[in-house]
C-alpha positions as CSV (number, residue, x, y, z in Angstrom):
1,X,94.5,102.9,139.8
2,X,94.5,105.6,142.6
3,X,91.2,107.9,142.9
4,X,91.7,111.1,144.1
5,X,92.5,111.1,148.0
6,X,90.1,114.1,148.5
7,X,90.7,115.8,152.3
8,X,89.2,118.7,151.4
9,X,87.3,120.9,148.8
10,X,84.6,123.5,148.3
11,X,81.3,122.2,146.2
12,X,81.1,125.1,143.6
13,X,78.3,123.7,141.2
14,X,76.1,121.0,140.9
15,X,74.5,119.1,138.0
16,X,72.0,116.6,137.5
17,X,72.4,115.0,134.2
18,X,70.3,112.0,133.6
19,X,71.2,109.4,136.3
20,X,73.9,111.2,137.6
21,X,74.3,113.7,139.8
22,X,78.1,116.0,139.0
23,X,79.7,117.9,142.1
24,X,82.1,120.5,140.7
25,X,84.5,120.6,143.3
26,X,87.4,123.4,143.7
27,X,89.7,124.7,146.3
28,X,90.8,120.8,146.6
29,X,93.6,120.1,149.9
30,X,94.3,116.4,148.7
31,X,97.6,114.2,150.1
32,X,98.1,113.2,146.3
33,X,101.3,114.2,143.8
34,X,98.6,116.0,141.7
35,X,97.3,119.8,141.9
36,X,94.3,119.5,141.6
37,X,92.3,123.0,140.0
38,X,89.2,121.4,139.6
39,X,87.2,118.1,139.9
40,X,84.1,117.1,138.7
41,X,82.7,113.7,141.1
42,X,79.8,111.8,139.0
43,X,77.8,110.0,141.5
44,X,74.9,107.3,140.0
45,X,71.4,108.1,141.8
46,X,71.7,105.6,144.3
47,X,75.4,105.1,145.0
48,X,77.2,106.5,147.6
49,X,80.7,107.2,145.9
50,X,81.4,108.8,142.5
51,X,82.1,105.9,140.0
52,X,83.9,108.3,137.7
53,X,86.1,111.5,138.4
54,X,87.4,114.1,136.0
55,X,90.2,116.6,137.0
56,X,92.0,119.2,135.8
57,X,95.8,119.3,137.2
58,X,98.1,122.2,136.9
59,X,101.5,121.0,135.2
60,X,104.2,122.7,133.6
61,X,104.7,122.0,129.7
62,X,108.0,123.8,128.4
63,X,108.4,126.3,131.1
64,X,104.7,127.2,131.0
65,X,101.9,126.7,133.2
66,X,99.2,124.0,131.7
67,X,96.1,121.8,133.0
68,X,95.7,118.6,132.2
69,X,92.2,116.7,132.2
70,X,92.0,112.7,133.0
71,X,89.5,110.7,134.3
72,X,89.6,108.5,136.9
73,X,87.7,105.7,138.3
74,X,88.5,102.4,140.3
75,X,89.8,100.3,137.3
76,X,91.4,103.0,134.7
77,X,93.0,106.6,133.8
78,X,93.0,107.9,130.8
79,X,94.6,111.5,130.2
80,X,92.3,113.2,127.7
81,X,93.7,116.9,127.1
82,X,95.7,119.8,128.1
83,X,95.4,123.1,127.5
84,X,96.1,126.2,129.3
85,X,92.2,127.3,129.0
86,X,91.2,124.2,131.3
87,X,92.1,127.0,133.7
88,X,88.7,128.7,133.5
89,X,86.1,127.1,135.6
90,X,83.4,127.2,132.7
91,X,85.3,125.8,130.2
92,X,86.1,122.8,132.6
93,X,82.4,122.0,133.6
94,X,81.3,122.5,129.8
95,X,84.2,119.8,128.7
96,X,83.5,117.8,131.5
97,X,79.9,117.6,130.9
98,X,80.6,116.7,127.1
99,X,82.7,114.1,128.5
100,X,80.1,112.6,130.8
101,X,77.3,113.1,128.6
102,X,79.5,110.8,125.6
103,X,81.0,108.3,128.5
104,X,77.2,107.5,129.6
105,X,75.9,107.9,126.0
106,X,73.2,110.4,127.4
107,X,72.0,111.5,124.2
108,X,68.9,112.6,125.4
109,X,69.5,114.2,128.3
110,X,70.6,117.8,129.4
111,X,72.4,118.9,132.4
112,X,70.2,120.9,135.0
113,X,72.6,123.4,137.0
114,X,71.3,122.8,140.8
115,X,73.4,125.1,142.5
């Protein structure tokens, strides 16, 4: 399992959500295969690297330009949608933050915009 080889990106949001703190990253030079558009790092209170990424990828379906959202983390990927709309930033941080809240069952909890 390969984790994003970030070399740069530009923080555009954050979130704290529960135990986790959610860097929405964009603007992403990375020495992987993948394009990234977006990715959202989920870093535990405490930690010091994300345990879990979610991107969005550009590919090409049929002659036409997609995104593609997996998540990532040391010991799995799993590719969960695609759909041009992943293309919008806020439809990518509301999915991803549906995702996170159902991955780390936090039922109770809301996401606080930081920045």
């Amino acid at each position: 399992m390969a984790l994003p080889t970030i070399q740069s990106a530009i923080p555009k949001r954050r979130y704290q959500f529960g135990e986790f703190v959610i860097t929405i990253l964009s603007d992403i030079e990375s020495s992987d295969t993948s394009t990234y558009l977006y990715i959202a790092a989920v870093l535990r209170e405490g930690n010091t690297q994300p345990e879990v990424y979610i991107t969005c990828e550009a590919i090409c379906v049929q002659n036409k330009n997609s995104y593609r959202i997996k998540v990532l983390s040391k010991d799995d990927e799993h590719i969960i949608n695609e759909d041009p709309q992943w293309k919008h930033e806020q439809n990518f941080c509301d999915y991803a933050l549906e995702g996170i809240q159902q991955m780390f069952q936090l039922t109770d909890e809301t996401a606080v915009l930081l920045s």
